[in-house]
N, C-alpha and C positions, 0 to 999 in steps of 0.2 A: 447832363444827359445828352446821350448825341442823337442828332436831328434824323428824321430817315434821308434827306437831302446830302447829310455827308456822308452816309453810309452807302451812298446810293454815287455818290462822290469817288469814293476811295475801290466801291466795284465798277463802276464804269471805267476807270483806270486801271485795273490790273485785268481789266475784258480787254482792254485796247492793244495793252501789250502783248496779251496773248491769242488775239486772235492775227495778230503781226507776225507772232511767231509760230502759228498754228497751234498752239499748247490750250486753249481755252477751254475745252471738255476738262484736260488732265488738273487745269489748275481751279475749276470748279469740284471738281472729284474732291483734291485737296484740301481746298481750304473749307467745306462740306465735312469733311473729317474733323480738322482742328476746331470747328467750331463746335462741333459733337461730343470732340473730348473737351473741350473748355466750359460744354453745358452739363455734362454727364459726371468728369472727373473734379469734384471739390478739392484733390489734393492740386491739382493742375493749375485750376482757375485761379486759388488762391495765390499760387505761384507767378502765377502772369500779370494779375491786378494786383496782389497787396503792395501797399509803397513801402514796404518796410522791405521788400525786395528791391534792388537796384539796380537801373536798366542795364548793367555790363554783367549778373547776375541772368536775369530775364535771358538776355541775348545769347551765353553759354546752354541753357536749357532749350532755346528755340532749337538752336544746333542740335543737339544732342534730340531733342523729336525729331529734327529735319531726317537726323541720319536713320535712327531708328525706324520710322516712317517711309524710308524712302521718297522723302517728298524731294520733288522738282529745286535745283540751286534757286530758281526764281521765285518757287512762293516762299522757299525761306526768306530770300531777300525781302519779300514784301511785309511778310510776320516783323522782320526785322526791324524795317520801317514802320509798323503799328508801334512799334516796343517803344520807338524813338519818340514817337507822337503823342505815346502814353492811349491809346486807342486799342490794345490788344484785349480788353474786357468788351469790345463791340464786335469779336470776330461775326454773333450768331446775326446782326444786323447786317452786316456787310454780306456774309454770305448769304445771307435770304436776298438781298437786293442782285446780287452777283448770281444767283440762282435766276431771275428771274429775265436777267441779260443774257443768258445762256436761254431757256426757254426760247427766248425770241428770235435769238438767232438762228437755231434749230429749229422754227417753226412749231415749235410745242406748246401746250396751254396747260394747263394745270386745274384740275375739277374737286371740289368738295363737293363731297356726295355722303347725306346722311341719311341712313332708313331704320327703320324702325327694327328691324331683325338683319340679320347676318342676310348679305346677298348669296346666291346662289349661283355659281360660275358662269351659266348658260344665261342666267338675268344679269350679269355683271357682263360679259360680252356682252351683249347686245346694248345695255346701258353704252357702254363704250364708242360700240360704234353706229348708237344714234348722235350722241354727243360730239366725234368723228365727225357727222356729216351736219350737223349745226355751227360747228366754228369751221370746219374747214380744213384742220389741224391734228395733227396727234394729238392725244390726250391721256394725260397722265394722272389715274383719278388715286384720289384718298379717301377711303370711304372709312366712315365713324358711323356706328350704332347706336342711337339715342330712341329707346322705347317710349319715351314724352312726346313723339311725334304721333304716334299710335297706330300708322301705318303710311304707307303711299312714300315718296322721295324727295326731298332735298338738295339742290344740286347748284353750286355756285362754279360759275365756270364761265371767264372772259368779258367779269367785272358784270355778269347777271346772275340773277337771281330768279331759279326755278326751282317752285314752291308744289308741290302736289303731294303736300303731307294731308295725312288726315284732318289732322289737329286745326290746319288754317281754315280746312274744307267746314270744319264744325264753326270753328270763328266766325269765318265770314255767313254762312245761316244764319247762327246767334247775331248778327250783327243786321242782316235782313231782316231777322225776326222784330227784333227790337226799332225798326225803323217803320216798317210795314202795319206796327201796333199787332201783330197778331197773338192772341194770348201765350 
């Protein structure tokens, strides 16, 4: 299993490269993709991981994505280099860790945001841009609906945790209750 440290490893290095060559938006686009079809396509993944393929095998097919793709000569060459490494089954690690060296360099944060019902655009803007003016930052939210919460919001964003779900709101009473002795 590979570590988040080499994965975190192998996107730091091809951030470096391309922020050298100004390509780091395109080559995070990129390899965002192939990570997408190596989670999405079983015919593909199996292609790229199984060992009964053989990496000069592997390496004819990266090409043949690359061109089809229109991907950049240099994230083929990097795919290339996974292929050599035996590491091309880590694309969706690397690229989450390379996701998040782009975030940083663009100044952008990234928000989980769960509510109990579908937001409503006018409360999703504003969610936005209070969260905007708490980190400081763009903010890029992904909102999930989980009705277990029962109401109120959810919201992880720049390694915190903000909680104004219902559901805690009931915990933590039940949990006063229970402390305070009251029947």
């Amino acid at each position: 299993m590979i570590k988040g440290s080499l994965a975190k490893r192998y996107a730091r290095a091809l951030m470096a490269i391309g922020q050298e060559q100004k390509l780091y938006e395109r080559l995070g686009n990129e390899l965002a993709q192939m990570a997408a079809l190596e989670a999405e396509n079983e015919d593909f993944r199996l292609a790229v991981t199984a060992p009964i393929y053989p990496k000069d095998v592997r390496e004819k097919l990266i090409d043949g994505v690359g061109r089809a793709l229109g991907l950049h000569e240099l994230m083929v060459r990097f795919l290339k280099f996974l292929n050599q490494k035996g590491r091309l089954a880590y694309l969706g690690k690397i690229s989450s860790a390379y996701q998040d060296l782009m975030d940083e360099a663009l100044g952008r944060v990234r928000a989980k945001v769960t509510t109990a019902v579908m937001l409503r655009p006018d409360n999703a803007s504003l969610l936005l841009l209070a969260l905007t003016e708490i980190t400081g930052k763009m903010v890029i939210m992904d909102v999930d609906v989980d009705p277990e919460i029962i109401g109120g919001v959810v919201t992880r964003v720049a390694g915190k945790l903000l909680d104004g779900s219902v559901r805690t709101q009931l915990s933590l009473m039940e949990d006063k209750l229970k402390t305070t002795g009251a029947p």
